[in-house]
C-alpha positions in Angstrom: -22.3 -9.0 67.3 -22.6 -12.7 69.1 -24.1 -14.3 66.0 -21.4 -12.8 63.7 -19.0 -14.3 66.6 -21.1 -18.0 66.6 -20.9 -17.8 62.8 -17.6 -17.3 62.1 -16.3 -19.9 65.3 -19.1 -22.3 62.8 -17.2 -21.7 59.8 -13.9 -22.0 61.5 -14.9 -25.1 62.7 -16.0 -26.4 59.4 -12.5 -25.7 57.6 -10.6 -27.2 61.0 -12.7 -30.2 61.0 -11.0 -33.3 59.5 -12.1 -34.0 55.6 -13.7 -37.1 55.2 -11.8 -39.6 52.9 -13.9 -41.6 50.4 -12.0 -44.5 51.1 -15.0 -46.6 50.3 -15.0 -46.0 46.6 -12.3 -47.7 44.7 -10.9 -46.8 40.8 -11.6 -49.7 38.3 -11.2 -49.7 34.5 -13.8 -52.1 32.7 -12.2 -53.0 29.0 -15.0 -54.8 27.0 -14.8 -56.2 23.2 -18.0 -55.9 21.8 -19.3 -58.1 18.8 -18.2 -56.9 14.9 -22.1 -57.7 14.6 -23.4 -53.9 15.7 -24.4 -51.5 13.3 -22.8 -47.9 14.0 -26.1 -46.7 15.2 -26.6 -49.5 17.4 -22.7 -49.0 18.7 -23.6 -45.7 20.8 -26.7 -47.1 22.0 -24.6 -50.3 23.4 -21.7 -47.7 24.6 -24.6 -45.8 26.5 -26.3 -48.9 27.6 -22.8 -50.2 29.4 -22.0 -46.8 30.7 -25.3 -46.4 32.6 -25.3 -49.9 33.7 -21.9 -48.4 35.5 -23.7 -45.4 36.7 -26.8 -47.1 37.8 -24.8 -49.3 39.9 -23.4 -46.3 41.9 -20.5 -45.8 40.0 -19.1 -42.3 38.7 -17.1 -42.2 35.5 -13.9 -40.5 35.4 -12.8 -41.4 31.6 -13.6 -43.4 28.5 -13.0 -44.3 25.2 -15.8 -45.2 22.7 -15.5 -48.5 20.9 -13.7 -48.6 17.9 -13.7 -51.7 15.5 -10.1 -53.3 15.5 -8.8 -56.6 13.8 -8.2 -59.3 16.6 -4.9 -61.2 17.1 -6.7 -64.4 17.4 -10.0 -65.6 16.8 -12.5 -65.5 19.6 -15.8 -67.5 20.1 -18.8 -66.7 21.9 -21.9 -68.7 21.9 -24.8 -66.9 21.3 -28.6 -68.5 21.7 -26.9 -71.8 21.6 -24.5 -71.7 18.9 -21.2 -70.7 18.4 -20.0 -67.8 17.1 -16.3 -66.9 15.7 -14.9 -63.6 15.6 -12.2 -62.0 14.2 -12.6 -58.6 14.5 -14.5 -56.6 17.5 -15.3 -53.2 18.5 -12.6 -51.9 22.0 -13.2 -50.0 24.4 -12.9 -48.9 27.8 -14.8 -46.9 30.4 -12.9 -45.8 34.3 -14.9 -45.3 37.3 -15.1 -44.9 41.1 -17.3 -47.8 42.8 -17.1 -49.4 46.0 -15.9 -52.8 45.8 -18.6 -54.5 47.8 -21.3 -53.1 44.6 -18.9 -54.8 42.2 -20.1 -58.4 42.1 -23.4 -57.5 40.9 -22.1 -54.7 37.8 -19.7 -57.6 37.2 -22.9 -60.2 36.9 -24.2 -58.0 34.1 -21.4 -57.8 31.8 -21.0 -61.7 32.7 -24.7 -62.4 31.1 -24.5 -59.6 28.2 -24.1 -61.3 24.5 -23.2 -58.4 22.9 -19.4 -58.7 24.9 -17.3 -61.2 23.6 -14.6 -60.2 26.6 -14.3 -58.2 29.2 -11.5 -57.2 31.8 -12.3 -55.0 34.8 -9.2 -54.4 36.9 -8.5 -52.4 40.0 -6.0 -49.0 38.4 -5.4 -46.0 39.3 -7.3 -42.2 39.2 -4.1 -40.8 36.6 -4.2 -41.1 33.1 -2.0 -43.7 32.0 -2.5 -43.4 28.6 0.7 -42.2 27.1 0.5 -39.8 23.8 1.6 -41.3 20.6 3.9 -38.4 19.6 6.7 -39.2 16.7 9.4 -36.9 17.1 11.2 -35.7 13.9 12.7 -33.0 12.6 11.6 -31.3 9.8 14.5 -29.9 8.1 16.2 -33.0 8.5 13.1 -35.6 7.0 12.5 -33.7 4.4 16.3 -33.6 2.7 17.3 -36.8 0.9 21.0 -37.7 0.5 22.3 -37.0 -3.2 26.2 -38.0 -3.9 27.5 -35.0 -5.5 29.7 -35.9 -9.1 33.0 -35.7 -7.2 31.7 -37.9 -4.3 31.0 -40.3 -7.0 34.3 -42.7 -7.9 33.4 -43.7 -11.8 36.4 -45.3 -12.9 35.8 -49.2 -13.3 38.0 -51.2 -10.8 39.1 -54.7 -12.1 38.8 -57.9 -9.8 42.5 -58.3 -8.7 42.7 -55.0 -7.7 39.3 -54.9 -5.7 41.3 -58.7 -3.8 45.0 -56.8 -3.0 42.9 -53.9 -1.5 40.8 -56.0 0.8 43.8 -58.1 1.8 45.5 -54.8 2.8 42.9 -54.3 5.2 42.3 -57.7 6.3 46.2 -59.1 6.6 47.7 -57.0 10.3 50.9 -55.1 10.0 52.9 -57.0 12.3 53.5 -60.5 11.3 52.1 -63.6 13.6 54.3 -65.9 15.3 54.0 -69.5 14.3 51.9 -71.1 16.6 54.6 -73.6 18.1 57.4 -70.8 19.0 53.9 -69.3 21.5 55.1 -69.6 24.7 52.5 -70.2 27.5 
C-alpha cells in the first residue's frame, strides 16, 4: 500500500511540475532558388541533400515545399567555377524548421558555399501556416448563364443623326435655366 501511495505522490508530482519551455529552439523558413541546370532526378536528390543538411545541423522540420521550376522576374547571375552564369528561370522552394539560433551561422555557411543555389532567404517566422489557399469563389449557376437580349429588348429601328444630338442635349442641358454669370451675386 506505501508504494502505490509513493507512486501516485511521483506521478502527481510529474503532472504538477512546471513543463519546460523549449525556448532555445527558434522557427526559421529557408527559401532557396536552385539552378534551371538540374535534371528532375537530380532535383529530389538536391531537395534531400538541403533538407538533411537542416536536420543534421539539429534542426527539425515542420513544413516544406519541393522545388518547382518557375520563370524569374529578372535575370540572376551566379558565378560558378569562375565564370558567370545567367539565369532566367530557377527551381523555388522552401523548407520551415525549429533550430536554435546559436547553430545557425554554421547551416547558414553551407547554403552560403553551395553552387547549386543561386539565392537563398532564411528568415525568423512563425510555427502557423501562413500560406493562404488559392480558392476562387464563383457561383455556378450564375458563370455558366451568358446574357442573350431577348427580340423585344432589342430597339431595331435605325435612328438618324439629328435625332440621336436633340436626345443627348435633353439629357445634358439642366431644367432650370443658369443665371448669367454677371447678375451672380457673391
Amino acid at each position: 500500500m506505501d508504494e502505490e501511495v509513493k507512486i501516485d505522490e511521483e506521478v502527481t508530482e510529474e503532472k504538477n511540475a512546471p513543463k519546460e519551455k523549449n525556448d532555445t529552439q527558434t522557427v526559421y523558413e529557408f527559401s532557396y532558388l536552385l539552378v534551371p541546370t538540374i535534371s528532375e532526378d537530380g532535383l529530389a536528390a538536391e531537395f534531400t541533400s538541403i533538407k538533411d543538411r537542416i536536420v543534421a545541423s539539429g534542426a527539425a522540420p515542420i513544413s516544406e515545399e519541393h522545388p518547382k521550376k518557375m520563370e524569374l522576374a529578372y535575370e540572376m547571375r551566379l558565378m560558378v567555377a569562375g565564370k558567370s552564369a545567367r539565369f532566367n528561370e530557377a527551381y523555388f522552394g522552401w523548407i520551415k524548421f525549429d533550430l536554435a539560433p546559436e547553430k545557425l551561422v554554421d547551416l547558414e555557411k553551407s547554403f552560403a558555399r553551395d553552387e547549386k543555389i543561386i539565392r537563398y532567404l532564411l528568415i525568423k517566422t512563425v510555427r502557423e501556416n501562413t500560406m493562404s489557399q488559392k480558392k476562387m469563389f464563383v457561383r455556378s449557376d450564375v458563370a455558366k448563364k451568358r446574357y442573350v437580349p431577348k427580340k423585344e429588348d432589342v430597339d431595331a429601328t435605325p435612328i438618324d443623326k439629328e435625332t440621336l444630338d436633340k436626345e443627348i442635349d435633353a439629357l445634358v442641358t439642366p431644367e432650370v435655366p443658369l443665371a448669367p454669370a454677371s447678375e451672380v451675386v457673391e
